[in-house]
Backbone atoms as SQL, in Angstrom:
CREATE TABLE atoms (id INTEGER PRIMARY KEY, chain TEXT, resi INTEGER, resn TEXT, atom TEXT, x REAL, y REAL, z REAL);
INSERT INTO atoms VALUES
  (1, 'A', 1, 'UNK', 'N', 37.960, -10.773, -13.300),
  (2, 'A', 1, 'UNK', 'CA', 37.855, -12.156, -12.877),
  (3, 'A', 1, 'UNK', 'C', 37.061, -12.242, -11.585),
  (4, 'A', 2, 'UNK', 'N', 36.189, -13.209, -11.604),
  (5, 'A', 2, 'UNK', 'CA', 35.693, -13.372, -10.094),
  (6, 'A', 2, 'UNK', 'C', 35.871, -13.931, -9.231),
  (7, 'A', 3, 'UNK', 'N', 35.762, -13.948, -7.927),
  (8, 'A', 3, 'UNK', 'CA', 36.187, -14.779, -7.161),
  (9, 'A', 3, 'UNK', 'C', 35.556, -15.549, -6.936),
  (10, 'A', 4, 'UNK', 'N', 35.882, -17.282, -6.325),
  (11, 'A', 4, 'UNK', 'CA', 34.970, -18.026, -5.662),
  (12, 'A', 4, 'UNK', 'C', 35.787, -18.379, -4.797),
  (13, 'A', 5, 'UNK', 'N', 35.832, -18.639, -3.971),
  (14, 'A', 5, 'UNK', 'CA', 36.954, -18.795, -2.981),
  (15, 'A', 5, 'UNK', 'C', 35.715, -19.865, -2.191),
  (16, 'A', 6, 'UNK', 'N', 36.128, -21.182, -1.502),
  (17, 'A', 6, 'UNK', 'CA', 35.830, -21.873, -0.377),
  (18, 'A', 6, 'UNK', 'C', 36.678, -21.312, 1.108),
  (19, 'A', 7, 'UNK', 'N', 36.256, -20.835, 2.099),
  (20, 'A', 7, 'UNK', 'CA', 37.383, -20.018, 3.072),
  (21, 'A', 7, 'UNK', 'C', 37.358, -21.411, 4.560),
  (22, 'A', 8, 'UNK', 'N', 38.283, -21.722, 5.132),
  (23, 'A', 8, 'UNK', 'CA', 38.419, -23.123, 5.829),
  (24, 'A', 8, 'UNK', 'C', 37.800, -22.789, 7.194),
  (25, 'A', 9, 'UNK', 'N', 37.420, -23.260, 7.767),
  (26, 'A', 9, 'UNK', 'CA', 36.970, -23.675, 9.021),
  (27, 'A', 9, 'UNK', 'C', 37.514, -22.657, 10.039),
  (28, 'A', 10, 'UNK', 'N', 38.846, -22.307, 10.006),
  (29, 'A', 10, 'UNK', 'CA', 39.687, -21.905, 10.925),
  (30, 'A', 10, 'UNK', 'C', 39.407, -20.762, 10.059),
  (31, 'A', 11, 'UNK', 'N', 38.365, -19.906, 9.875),
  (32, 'A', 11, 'UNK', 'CA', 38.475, -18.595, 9.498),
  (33, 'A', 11, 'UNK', 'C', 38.515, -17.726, 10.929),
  (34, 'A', 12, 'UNK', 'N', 39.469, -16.695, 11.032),
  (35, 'A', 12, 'UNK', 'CA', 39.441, -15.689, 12.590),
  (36, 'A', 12, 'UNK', 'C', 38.202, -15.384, 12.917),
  (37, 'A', 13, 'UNK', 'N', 38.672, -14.793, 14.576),
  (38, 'A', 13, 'UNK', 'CA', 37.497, -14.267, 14.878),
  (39, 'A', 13, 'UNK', 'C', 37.615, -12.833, 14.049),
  (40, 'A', 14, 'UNK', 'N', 38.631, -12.207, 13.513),
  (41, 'A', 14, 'UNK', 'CA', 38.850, -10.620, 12.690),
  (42, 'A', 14, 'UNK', 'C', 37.771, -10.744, 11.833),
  (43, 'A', 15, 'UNK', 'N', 37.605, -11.821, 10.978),
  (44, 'A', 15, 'UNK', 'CA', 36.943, -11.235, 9.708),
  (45, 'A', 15, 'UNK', 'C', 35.090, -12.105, 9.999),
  (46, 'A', 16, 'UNK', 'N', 35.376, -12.267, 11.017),
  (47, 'A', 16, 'UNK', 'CA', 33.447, -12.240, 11.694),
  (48, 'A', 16, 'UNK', 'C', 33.086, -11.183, 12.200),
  (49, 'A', 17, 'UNK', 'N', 34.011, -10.655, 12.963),
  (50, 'A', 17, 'UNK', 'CA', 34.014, -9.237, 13.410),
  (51, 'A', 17, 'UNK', 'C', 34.307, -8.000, 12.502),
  (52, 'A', 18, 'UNK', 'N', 34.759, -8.236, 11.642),
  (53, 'A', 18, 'UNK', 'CA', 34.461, -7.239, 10.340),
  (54, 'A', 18, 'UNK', 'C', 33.205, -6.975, 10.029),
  (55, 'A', 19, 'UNK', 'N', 32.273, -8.621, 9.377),
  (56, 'A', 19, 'UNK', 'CA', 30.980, -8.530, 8.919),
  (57, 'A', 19, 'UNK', 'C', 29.939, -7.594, 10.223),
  (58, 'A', 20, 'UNK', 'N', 30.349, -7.825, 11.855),
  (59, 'A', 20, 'UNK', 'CA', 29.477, -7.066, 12.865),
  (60, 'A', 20, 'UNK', 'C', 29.426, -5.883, 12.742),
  (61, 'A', 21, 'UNK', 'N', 31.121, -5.460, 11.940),
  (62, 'A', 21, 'UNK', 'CA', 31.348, -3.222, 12.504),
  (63, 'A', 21, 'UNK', 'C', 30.668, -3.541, 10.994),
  (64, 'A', 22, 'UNK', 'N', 30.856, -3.677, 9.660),
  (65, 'A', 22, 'UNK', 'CA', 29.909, -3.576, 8.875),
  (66, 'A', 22, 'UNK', 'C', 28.515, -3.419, 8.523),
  (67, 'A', 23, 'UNK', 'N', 28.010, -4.496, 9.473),
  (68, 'A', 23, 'UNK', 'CA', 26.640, -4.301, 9.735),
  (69, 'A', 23, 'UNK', 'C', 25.913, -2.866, 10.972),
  (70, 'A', 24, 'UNK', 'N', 26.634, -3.023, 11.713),
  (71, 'A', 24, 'UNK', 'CA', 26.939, -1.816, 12.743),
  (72, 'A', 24, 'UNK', 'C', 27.021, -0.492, 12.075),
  (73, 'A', 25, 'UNK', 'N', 27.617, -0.344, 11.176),
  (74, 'A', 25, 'UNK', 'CA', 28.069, 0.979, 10.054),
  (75, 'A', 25, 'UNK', 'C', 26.943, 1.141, 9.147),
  (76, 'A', 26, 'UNK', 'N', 25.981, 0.075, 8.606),
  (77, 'A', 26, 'UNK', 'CA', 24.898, 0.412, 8.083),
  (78, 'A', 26, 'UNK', 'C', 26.023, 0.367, 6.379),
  (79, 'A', 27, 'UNK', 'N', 26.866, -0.865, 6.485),
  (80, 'A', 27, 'UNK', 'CA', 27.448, -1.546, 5.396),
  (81, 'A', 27, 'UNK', 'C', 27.375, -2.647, 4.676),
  (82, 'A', 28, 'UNK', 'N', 26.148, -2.929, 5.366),
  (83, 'A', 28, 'UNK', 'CA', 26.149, -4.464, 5.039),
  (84, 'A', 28, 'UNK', 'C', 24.715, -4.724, 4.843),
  (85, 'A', 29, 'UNK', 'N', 24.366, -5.929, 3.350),
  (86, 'A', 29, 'UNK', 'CA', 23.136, -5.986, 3.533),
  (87, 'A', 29, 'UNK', 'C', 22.628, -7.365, 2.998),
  (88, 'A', 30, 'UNK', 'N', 22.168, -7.842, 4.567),
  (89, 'A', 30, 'UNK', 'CA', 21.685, -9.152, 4.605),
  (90, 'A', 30, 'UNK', 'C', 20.418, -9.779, 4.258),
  (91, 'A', 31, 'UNK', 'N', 20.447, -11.035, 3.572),
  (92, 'A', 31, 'UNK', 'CA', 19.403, -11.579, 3.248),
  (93, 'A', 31, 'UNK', 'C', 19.401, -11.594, 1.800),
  (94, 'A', 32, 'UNK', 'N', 18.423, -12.158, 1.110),
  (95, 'A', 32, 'UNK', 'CA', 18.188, -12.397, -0.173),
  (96, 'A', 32, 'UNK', 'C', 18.146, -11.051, -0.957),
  (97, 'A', 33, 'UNK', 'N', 16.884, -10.546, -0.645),
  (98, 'A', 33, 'UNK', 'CA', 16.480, -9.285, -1.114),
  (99, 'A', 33, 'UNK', 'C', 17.104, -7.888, -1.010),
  (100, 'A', 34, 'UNK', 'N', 17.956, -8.274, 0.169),
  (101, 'A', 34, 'UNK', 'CA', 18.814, -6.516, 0.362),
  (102, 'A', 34, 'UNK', 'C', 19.972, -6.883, -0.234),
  (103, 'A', 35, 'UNK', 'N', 20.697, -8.367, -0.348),
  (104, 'A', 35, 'UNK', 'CA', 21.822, -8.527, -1.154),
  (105, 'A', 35, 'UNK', 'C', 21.275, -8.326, -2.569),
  (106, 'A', 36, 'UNK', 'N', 20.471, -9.006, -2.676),
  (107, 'A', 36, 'UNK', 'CA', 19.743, -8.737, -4.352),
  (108, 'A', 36, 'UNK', 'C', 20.263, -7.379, -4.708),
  (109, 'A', 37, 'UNK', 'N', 19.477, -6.663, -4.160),
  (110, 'A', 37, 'UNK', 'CA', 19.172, -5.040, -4.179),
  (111, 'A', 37, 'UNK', 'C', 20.518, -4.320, -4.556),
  (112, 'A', 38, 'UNK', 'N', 21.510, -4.824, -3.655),
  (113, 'A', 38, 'UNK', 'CA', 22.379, -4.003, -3.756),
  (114, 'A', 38, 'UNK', 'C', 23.914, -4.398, -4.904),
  (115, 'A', 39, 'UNK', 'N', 23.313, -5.206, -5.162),
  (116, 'A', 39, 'UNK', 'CA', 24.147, -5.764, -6.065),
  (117, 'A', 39, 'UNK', 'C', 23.646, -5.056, -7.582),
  (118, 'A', 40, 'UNK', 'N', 22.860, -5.425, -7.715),
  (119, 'A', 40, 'UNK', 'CA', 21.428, -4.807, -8.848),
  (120, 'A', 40, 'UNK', 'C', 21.911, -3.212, -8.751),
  (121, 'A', 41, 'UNK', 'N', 21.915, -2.641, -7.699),
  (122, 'A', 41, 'UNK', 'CA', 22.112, -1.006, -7.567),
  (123, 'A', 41, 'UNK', 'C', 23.705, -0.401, -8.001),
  (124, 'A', 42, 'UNK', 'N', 24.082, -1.800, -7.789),
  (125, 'A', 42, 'UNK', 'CA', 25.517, -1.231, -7.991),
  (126, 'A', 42, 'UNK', 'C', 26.339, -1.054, -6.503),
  (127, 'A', 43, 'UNK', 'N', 25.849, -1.353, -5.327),
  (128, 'A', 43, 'UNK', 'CA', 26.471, -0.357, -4.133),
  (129, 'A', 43, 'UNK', 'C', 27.397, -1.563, -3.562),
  (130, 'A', 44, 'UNK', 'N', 26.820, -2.680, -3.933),
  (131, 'A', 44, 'UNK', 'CA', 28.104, -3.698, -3.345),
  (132, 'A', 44, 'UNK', 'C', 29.494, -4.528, -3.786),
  (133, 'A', 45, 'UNK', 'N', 29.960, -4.601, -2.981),
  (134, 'A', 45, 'UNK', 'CA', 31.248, -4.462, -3.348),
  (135, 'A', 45, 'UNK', 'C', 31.840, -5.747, -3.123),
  (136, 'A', 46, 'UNK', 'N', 31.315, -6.824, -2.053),
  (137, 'A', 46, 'UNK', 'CA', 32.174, -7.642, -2.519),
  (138, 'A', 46, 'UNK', 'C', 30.824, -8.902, -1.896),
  (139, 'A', 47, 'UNK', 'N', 30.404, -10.020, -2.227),
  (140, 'A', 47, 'UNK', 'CA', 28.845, -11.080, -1.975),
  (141, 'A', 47, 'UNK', 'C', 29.713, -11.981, -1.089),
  (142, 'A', 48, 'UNK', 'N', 28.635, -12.403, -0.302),
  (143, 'A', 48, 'UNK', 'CA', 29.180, -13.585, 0.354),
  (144, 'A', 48, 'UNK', 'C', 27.869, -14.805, 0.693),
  (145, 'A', 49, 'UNK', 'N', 28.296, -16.042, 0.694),
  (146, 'A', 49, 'UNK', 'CA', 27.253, -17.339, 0.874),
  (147, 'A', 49, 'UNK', 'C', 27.630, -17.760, 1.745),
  (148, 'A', 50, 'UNK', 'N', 26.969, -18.820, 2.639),
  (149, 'A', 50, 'UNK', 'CA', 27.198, -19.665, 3.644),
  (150, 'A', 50, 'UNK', 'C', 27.307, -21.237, 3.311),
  (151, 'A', 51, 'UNK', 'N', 27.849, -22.004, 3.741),
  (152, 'A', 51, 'UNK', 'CA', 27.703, -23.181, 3.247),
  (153, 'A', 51, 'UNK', 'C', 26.226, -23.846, 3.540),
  (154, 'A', 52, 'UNK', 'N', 25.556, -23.373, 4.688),
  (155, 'A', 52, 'UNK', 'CA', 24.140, -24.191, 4.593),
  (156, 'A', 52, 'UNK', 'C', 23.233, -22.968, 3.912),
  (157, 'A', 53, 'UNK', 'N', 23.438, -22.725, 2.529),
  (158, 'A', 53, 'UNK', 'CA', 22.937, -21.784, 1.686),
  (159, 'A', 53, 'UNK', 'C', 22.170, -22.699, 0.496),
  (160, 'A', 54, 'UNK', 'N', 21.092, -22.747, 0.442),
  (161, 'A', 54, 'UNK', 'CA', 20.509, -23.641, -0.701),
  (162, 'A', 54, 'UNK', 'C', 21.362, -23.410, -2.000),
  (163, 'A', 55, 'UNK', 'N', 20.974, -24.615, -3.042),
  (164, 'A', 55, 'UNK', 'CA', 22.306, -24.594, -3.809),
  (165, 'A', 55, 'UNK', 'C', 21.046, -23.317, -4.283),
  (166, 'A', 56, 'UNK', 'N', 20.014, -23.306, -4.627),
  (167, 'A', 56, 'UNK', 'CA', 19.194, -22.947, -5.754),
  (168, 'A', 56, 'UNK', 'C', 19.654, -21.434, -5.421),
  (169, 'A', 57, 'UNK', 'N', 19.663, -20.775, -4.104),
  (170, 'A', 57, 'UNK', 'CA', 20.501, -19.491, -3.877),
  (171, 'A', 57, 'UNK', 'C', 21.836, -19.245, -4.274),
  (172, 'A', 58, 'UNK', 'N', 22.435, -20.022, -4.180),
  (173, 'A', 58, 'UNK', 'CA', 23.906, -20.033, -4.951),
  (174, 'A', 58, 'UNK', 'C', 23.978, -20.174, -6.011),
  (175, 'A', 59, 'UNK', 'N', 23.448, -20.630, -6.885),
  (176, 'A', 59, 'UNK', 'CA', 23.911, -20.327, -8.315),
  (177, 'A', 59, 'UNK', 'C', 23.182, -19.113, -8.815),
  (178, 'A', 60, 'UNK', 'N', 21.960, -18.661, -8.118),
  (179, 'A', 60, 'UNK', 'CA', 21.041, -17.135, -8.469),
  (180, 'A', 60, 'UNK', 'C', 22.243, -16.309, -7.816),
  (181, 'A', 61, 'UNK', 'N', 23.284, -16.347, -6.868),
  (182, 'A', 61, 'UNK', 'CA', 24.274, -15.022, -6.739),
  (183, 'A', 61, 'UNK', 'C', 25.227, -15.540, -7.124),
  (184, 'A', 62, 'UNK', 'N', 25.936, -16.402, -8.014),
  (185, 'A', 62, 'UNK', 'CA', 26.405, -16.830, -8.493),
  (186, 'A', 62, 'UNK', 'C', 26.274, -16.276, -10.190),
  (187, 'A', 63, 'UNK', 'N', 25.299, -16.239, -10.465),
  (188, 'A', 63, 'UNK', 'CA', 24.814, -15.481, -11.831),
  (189, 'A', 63, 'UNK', 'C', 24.703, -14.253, -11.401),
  (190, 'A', 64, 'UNK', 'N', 24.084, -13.783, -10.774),
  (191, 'A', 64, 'UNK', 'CA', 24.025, -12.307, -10.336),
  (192, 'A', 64, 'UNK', 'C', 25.115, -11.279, -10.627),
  (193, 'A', 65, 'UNK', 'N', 25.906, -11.609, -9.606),
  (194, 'A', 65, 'UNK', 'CA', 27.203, -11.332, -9.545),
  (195, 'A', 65, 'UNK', 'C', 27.787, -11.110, -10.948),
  (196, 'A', 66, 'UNK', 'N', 27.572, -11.475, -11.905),
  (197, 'A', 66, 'UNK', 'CA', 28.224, -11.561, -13.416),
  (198, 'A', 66, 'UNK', 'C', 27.375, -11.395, -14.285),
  (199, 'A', 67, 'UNK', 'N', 26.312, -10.868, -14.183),
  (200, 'A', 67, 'UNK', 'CA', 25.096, -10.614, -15.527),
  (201, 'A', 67, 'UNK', 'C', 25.261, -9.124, -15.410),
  (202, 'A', 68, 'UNK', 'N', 24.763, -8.784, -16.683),
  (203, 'A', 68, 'UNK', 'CA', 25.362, -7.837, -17.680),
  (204, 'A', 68, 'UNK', 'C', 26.455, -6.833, -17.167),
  (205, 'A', 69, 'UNK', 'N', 27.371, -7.888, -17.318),
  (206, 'A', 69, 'UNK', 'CA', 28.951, -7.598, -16.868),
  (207, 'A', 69, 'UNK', 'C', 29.495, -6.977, -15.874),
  (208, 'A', 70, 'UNK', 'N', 28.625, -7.428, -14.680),
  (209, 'A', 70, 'UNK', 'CA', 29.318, -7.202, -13.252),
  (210, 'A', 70, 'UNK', 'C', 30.442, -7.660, -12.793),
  (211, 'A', 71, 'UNK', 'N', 31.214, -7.689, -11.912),
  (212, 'A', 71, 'UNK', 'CA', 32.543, -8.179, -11.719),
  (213, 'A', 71, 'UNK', 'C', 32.290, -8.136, -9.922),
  (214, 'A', 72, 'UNK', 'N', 31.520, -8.507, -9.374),
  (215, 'A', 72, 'UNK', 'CA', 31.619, -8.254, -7.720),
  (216, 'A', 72, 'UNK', 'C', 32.323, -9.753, -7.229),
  (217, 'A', 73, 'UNK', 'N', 33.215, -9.744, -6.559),
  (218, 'A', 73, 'UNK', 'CA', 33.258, -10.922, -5.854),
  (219, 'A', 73, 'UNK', 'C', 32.918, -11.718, -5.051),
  (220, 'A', 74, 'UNK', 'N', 32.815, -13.030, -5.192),
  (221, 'A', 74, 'UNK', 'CA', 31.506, -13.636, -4.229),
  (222, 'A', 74, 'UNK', 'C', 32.987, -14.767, -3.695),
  (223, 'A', 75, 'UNK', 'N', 32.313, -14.846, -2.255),
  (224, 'A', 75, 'UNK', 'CA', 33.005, -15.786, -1.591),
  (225, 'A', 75, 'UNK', 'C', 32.021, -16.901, -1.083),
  (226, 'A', 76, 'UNK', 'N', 32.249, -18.059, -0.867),
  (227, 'A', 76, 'UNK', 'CA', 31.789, -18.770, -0.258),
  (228, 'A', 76, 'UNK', 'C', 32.308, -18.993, 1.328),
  (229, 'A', 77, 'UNK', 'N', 31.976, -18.911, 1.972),
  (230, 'A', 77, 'UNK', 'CA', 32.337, -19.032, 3.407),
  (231, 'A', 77, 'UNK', 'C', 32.059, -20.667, 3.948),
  (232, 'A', 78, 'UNK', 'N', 32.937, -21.241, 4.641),
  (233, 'A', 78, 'UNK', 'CA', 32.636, -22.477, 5.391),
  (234, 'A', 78, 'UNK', 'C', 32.355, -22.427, 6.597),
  (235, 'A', 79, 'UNK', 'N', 31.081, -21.074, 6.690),
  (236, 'A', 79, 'UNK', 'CA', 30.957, -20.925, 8.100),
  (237, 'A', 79, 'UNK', 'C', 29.267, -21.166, 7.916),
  (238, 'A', 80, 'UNK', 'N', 28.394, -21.010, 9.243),
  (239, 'A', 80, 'UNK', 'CA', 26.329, -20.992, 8.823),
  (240, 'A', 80, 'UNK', 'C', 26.216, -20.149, 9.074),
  (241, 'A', 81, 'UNK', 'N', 24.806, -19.752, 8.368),
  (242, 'A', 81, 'UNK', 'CA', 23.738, -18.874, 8.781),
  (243, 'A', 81, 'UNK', 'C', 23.866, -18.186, 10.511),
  (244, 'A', 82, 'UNK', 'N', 24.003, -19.478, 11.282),
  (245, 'A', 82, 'UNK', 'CA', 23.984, -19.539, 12.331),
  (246, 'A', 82, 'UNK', 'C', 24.865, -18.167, 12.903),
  (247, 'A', 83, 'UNK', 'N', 26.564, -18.826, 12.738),
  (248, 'A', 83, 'UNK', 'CA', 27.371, -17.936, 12.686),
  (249, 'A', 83, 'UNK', 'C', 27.853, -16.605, 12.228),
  (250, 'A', 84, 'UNK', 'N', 26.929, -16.792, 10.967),
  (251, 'A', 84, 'UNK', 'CA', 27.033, -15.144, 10.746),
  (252, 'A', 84, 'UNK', 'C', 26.073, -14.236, 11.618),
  (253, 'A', 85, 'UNK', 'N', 25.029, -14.970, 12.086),
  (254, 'A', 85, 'UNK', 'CA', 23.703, -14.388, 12.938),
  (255, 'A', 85, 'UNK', 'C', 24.208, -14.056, 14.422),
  (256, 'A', 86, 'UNK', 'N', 25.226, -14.811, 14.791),
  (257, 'A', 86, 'UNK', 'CA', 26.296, -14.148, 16.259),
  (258, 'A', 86, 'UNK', 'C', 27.122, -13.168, 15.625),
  (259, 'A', 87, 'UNK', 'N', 27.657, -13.088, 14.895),
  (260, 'A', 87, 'UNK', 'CA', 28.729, -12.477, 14.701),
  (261, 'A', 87, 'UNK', 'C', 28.343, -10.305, 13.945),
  (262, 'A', 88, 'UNK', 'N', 27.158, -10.740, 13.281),
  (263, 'A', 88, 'UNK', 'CA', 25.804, -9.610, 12.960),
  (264, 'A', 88, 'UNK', 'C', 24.915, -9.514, 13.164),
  (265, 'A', 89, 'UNK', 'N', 24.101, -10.058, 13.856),
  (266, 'A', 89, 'UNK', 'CA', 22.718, -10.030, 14.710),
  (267, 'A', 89, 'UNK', 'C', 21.497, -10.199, 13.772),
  (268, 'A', 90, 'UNK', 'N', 22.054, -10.703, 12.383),
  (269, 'A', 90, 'UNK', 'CA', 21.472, -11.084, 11.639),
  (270, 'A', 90, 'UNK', 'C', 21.560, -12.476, 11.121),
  (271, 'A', 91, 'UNK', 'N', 20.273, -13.313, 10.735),
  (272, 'A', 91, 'UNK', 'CA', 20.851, -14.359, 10.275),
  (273, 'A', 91, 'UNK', 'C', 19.994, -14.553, 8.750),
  (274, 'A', 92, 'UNK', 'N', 20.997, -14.725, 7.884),
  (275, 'A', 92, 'UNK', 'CA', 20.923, -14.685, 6.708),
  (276, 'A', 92, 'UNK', 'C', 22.270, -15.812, 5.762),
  (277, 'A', 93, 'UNK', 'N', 21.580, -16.539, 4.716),
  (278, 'A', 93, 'UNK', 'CA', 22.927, -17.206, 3.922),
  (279, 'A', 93, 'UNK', 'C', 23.389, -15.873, 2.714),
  (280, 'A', 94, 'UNK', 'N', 22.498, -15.237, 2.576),
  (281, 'A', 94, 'UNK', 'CA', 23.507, -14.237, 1.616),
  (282, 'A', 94, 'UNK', 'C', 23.390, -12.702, 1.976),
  (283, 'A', 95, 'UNK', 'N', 24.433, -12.547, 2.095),
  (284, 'A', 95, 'UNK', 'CA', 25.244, -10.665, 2.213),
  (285, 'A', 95, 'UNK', 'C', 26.626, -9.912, 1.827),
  (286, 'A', 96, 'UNK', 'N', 26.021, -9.225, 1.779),
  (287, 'A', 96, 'UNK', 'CA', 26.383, -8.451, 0.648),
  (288, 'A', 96, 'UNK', 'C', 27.601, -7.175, 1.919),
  (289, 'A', 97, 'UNK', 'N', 28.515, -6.522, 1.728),
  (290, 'A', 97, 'UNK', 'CA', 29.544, -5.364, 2.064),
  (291, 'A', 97, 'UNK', 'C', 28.858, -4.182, 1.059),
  (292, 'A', 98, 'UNK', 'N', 28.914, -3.247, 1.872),
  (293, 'A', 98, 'UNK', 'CA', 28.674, -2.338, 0.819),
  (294, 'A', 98, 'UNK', 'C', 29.845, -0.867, 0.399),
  (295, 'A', 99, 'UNK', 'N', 30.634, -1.345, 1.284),
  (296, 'A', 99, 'UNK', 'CA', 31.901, -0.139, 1.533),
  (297, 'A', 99, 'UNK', 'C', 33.137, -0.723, 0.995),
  (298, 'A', 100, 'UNK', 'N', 33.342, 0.405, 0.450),
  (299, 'A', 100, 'UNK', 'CA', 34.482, -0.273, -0.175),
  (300, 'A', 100, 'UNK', 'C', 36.095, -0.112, 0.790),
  (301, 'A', 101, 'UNK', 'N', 36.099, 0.107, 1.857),
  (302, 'A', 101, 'UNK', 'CA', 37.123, 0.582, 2.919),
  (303, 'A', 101, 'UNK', 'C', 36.989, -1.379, 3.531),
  (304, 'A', 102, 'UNK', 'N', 35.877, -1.341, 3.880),
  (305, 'A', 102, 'UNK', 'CA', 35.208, -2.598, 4.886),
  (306, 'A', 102, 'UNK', 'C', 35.588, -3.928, 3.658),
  (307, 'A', 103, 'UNK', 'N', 35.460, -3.757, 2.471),
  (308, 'A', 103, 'UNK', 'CA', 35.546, -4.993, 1.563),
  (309, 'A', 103, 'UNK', 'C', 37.031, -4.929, 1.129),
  (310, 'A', 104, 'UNK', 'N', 38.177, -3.731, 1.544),
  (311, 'A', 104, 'UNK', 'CA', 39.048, -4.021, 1.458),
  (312, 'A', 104, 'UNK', 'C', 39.746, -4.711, 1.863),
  (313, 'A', 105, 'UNK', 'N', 39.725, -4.958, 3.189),
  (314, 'A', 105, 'UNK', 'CA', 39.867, -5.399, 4.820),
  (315, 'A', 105, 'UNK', 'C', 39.932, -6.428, 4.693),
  (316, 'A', 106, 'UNK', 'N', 38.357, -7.018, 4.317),
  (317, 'A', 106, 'UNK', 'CA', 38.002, -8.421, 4.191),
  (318, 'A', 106, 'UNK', 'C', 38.763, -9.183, 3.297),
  (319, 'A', 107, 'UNK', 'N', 39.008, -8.613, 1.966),
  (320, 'A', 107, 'UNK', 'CA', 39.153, -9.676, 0.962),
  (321, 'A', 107, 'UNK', 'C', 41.141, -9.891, 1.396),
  (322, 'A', 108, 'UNK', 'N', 41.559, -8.437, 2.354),
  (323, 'A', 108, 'UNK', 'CA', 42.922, -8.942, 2.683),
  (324, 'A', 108, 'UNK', 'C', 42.667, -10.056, 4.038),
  (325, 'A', 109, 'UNK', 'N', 42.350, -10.206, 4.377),
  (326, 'A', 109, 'UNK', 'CA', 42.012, -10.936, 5.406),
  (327, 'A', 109, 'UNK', 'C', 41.401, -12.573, 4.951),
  (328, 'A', 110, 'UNK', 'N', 40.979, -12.138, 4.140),
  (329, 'A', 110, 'UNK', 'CA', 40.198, -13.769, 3.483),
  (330, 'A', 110, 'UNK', 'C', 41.320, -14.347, 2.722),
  (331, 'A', 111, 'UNK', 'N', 42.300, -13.713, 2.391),
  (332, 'A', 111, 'UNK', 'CA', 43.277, -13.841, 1.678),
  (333, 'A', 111, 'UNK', 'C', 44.182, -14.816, 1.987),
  (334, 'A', 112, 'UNK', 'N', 45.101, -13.825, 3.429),
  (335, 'A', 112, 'UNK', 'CA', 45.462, -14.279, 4.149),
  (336, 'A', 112, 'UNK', 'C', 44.942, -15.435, 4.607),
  (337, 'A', 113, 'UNK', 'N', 43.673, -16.048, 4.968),
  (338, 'A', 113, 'UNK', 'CA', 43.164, -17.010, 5.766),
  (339, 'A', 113, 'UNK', 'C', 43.255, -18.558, 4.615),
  (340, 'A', 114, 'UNK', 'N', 42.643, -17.471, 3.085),
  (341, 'A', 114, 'UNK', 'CA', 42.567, -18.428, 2.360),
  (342, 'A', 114, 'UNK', 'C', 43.976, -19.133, 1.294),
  (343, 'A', 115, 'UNK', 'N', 45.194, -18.957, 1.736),
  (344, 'A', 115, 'UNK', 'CA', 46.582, -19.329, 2.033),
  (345, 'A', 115, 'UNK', 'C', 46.639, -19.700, 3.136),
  (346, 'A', 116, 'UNK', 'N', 46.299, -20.287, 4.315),
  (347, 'A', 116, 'UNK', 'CA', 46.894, -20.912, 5.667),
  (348, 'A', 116, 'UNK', 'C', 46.100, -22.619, 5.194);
């Protein structure tokens, strides 16, 4: 089953600071083309969007994510570009986790957030 999760406003500072040691670890891969990539390769483990993410990008990782029978989970975040670009020194609407230790973390954490 996949996920789509909308995650609220009041997401922590923990799981922004996840996506930084991720990116920091050389776990994470931002932007169109390196999320593409790694999804396509197999190495990622769990997608994520931004809300100021064109729709026309969201439904391409939206399909992605589930063509010829992938199962990765994609979250939608109610956070921007902006914010993920402080929080990883990157600014990008789609990225990708590539560890599966780091996407454990998260999806308990998004969890948690996405129950409050």
């Amino acid at each position: 089953m996949i996920e789509w999760r909308r995650i609220s406003k009041t997401m922590n500072a923990q799981i922004l600071n996840m996506f930084g040691l991720a990116r920091r670890a050389g776990k994470f891969a931002g932007g169109h083309d390196a999320a593409f990539e790694s999804i396509t390769k197999g190495k990622a483990k769990l997608c994520f969007l931004t809300t100021d993410a064109s729709e026309r990008l969201k439904q391409e990782f939206r399909n992605t994510v589930v063509y010829d029978g992938r199962q990765i989970p994609l979250w939608e975040l109610d956070c921007t570009m902006r914010e993920i670009q402080l929080a990883t020194g990157q600014k990008c609407a789609v990225f990708t986790v590539t560890d599966a230790g780091f996407a454990s973390k998260l999806q308990e954490l998004l969890s948690k957030e996405d129950k409050n």
